[in-house]
C-alpha positions in Angstrom: -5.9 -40.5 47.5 -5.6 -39.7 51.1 -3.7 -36.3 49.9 -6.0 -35.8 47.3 -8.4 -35.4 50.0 -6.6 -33.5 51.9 -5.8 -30.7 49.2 -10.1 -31.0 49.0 -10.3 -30.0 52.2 -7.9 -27.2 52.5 -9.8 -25.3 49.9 -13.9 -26.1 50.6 -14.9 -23.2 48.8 -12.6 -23.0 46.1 -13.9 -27.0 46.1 -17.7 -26.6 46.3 -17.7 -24.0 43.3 -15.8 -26.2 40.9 -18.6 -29.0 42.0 -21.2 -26.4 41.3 -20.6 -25.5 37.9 -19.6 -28.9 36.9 -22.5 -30.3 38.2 -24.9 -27.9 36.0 -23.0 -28.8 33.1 -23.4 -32.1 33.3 -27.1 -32.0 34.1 -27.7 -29.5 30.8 -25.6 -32.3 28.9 -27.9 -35.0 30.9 -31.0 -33.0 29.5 -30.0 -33.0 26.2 -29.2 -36.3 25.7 -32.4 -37.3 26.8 -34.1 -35.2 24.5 -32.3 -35.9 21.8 -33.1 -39.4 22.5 -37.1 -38.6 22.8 -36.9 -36.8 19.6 -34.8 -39.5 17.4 -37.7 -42.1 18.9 -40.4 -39.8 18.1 -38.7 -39.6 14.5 -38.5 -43.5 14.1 -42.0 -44.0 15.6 -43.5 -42.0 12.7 -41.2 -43.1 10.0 -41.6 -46.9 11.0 -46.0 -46.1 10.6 -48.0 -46.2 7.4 -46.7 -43.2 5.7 -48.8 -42.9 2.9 -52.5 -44.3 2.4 -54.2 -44.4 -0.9 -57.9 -44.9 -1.1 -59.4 -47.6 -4.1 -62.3 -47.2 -6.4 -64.8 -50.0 -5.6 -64.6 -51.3 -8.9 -60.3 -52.6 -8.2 -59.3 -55.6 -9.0 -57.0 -57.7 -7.8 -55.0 -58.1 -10.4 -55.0 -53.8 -10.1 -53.8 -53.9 -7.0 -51.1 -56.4 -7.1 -49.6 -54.3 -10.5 -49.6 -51.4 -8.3 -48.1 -53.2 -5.0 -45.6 -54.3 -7.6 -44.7 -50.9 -9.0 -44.3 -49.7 -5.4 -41.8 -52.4 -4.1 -39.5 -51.9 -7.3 -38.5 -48.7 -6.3 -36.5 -50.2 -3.7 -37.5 -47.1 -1.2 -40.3 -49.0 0.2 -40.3 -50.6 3.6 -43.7 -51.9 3.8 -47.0 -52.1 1.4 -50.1 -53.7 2.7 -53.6 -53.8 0.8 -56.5 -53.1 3.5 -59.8 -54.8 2.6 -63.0 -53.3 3.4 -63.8 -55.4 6.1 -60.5 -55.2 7.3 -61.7 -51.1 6.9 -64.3 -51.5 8.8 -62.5 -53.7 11.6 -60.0 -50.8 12.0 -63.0 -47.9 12.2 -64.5 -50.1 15.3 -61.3 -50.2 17.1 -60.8 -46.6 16.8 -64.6 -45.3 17.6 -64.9 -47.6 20.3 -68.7 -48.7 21.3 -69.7 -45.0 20.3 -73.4 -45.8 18.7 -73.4 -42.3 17.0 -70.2 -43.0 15.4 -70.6 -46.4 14.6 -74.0 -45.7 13.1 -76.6 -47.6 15.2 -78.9 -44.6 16.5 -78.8 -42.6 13.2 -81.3 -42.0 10.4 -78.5 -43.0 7.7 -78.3 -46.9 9.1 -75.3 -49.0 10.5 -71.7 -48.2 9.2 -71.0 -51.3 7.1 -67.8 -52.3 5.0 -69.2 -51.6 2.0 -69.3 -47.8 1.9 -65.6 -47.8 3.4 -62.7 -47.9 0.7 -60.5 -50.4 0.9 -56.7 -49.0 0.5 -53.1 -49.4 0.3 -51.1 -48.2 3.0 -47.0 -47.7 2.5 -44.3 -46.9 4.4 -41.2 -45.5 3.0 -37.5 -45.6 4.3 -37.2 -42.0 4.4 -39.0 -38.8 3.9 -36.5 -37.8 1.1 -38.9 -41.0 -0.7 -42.5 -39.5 -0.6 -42.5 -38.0 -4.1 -41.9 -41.3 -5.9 -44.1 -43.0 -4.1 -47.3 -40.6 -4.6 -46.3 -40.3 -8.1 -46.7 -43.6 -8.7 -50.2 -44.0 -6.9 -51.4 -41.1 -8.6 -50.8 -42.6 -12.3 -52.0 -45.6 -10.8 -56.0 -45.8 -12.8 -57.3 -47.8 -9.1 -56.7 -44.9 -6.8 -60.0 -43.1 -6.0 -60.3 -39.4 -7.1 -62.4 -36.3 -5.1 -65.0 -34.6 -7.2 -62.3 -32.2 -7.9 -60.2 -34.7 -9.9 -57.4 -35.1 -6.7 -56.2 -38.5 -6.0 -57.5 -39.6 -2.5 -53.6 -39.8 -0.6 -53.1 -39.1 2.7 -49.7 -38.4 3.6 -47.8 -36.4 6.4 -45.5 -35.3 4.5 -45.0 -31.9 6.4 -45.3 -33.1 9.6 -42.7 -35.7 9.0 -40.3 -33.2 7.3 -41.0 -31.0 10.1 -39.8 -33.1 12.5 -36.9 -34.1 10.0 -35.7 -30.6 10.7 -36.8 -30.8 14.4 -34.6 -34.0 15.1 -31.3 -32.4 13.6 -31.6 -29.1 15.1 -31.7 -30.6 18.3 -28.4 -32.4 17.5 -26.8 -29.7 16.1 -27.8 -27.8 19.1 -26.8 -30.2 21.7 -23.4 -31.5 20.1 -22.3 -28.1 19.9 -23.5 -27.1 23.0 -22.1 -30.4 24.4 -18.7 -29.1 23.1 -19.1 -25.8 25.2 -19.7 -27.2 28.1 -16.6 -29.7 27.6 -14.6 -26.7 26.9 -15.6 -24.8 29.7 -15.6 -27.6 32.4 -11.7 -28.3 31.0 -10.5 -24.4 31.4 -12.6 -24.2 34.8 -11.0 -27.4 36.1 -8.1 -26.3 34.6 -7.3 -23.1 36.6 -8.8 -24.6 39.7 -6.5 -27.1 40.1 -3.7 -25.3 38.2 -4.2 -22.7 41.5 -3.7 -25.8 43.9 -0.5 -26.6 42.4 0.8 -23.5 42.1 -0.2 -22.7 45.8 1.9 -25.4 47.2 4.8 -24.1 45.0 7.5 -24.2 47.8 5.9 -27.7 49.5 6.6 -29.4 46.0 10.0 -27.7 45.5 11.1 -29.5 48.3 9.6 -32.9 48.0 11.6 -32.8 44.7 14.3 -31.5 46.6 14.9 -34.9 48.1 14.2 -37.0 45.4 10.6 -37.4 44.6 9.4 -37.7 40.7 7.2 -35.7 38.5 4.5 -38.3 38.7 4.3 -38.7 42.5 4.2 -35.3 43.4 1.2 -34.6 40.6 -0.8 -37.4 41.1 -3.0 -36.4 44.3 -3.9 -33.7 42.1 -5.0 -35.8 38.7 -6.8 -37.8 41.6 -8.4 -34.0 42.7 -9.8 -33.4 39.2 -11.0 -37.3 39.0 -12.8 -36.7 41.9 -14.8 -33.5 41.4 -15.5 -35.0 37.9 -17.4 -38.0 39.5 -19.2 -36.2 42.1 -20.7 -33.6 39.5 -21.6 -36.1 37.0 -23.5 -38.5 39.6 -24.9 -34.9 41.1 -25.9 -33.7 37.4 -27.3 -37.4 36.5 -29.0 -37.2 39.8 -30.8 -33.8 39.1 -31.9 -34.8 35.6 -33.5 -37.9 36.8 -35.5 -36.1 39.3 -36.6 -33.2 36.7 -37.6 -36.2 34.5 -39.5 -38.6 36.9 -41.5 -35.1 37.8 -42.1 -34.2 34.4 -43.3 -37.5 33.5 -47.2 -37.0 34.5 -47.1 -33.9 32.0 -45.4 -35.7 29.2 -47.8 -38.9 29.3 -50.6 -36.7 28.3 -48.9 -35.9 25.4 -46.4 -38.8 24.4 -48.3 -41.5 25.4 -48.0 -44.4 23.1 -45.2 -42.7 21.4 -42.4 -42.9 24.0 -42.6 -45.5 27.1 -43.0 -43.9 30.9 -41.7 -44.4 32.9 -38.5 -44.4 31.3 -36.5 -47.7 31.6 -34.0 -47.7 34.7 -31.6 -49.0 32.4 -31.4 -46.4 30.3 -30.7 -44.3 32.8 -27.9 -46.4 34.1 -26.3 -47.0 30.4 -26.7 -42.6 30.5 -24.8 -42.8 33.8 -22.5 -45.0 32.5 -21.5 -42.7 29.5 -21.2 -39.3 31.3 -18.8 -40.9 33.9 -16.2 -42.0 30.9 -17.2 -38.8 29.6 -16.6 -36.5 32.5 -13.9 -38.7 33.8 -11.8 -38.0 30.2 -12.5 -34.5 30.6 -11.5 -34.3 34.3 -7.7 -36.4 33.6 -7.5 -33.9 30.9 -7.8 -31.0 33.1 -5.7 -32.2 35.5 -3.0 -33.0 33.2 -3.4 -29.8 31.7 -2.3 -28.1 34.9 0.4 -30.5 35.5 1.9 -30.0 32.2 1.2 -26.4 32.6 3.0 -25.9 36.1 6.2 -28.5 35.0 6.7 -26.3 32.4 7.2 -23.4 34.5 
């Protein structure tokens, strides 16, 4: 270690540069992961919500709406069915309008919003987007489902949003795991030349330390230790950075993700993302190094 150091010291600049650039790498890998991570929740927050909501005639019956319940579950690509009342309507058009007395009806010519000129429904949720069609197939041959003057059923469903994001969510993969694997390729050719130089600069020094007996592994280790070491300072300096972008963008992205994703992000999270770029960085640094050694015991 103390050689390894040493050999740090000898070069600063040479030493400060290969901290630099793996330190940016790291923190664009740091930023991706996190947004990967906000978009898969995003994803699942929608996914996991009533999907598709299907407004009854007044005239349903229970018996109706239990067939139709029925014919939704067997599918087997339904997560959830619930039946909503009209009271339970009305209960849910409160909550959302607040004490607004224009809203809720109180101050208005056309009288108090009541439960009975709210529909009740049936609201689904499916397992995946790829399941919408079934499911509105089914509540549009279904005789209790209310129709618009035009002769549509009355189903609301975000089908394009949720498809949207669909292609959203894996773009963003594909775009960070291959970016991910640039990054890894170019910290391990950087770190790889860097140290490769050290060894090869001390040429003559390690020439004679085998000269009287050392081994392969003693005289290469301080420098396995070198590209350790720079690995573990950029990734705590990258990790560092990201947290600092993130805890300043956070008043920008309550306004807008409120509810959806929790601020401020857990500490633990954080930690566990720590956790996985120091195995990550670590692998790539003790393959860098051992890349070099290889390299120079061929020579």
């Amino acid at each position: 270690m103390n050689t390894a150091l040493k050999n740090i010291r000898r070069t600063p600049y040479q030493s400060i540069g290969l901290t630099l650039i793996l330190t940016l790498n790291l923190f664009i890998i740091s930023v991706f992961a996190l947004v990967s991570l906000a978009a898969h929740t995003i994803l699942t927050h929608f996914e996991t919500k009533p999907q598709v909501i299907a407004y009854l005639t007044d005239g349903s019956t229970q018996d109706q709406i239990n067939q139709t319940i029925n014919s939704l579950n067997n599918t087997g690509k339904v997560k959830e069915v619930s039946y909503i009342s009209k009271q339970q309507a009305l209960e849910i058009y409160k909550q959302s309008v607040g004490n607004d007395p224009l809203l809720l009806g109180t101050v208005t010519e056309l009288g108090e919003v009541t439960a009975e000129i709210l529909p009740a429904s049936i609201e689904v949720s499916v397992n995946k987007p790829a399941d919408f069609d079934q499911v509105v197939s089914i509540l549009e041959a279904s005789p209790i489902v209310n129709s618009t003057p035009r002769g549509e059923k009355e189903i609301d469903f975000p089908q394009n949003v949720i498809a949207e994001l669909v292609s959203w969510t894996q773009a963003i993969r594909i775009a960070g795991i291959t970016l991910i694997g640039i990054l890894a390729l170019a910290s391990i050719i950087t770190t790889t030349l860097m140290i490769g130089s050290k060894i090869a600069s001390r040429r003559l020094e390690i020439k004679t330390m085998k000269s009287i007996g050392a081994q392969n592994t003693y005289v290469l280790k301080p420098y396995l230790l070198e590209s350790i070491i720079f690995s573990a300072s950029a990734t705590l300096l990258g990790w560092l950075l990201a947290y600092i972008v993130l805890l300043y963008s956070t008043p920008f992205l309550i306004t807008r993700l409120s509810g959806i994703l929790d601020f401020p992000v857990d500490p633990f999270l954080m930690l566990a993302l720590l956790g996985a770029l120091t195995i990550f960085s670590l692998l790539l640094g003790l393959i860098a190094g051992l890349i070099a050694a290889l390299r120079f015991l061929n020579r």
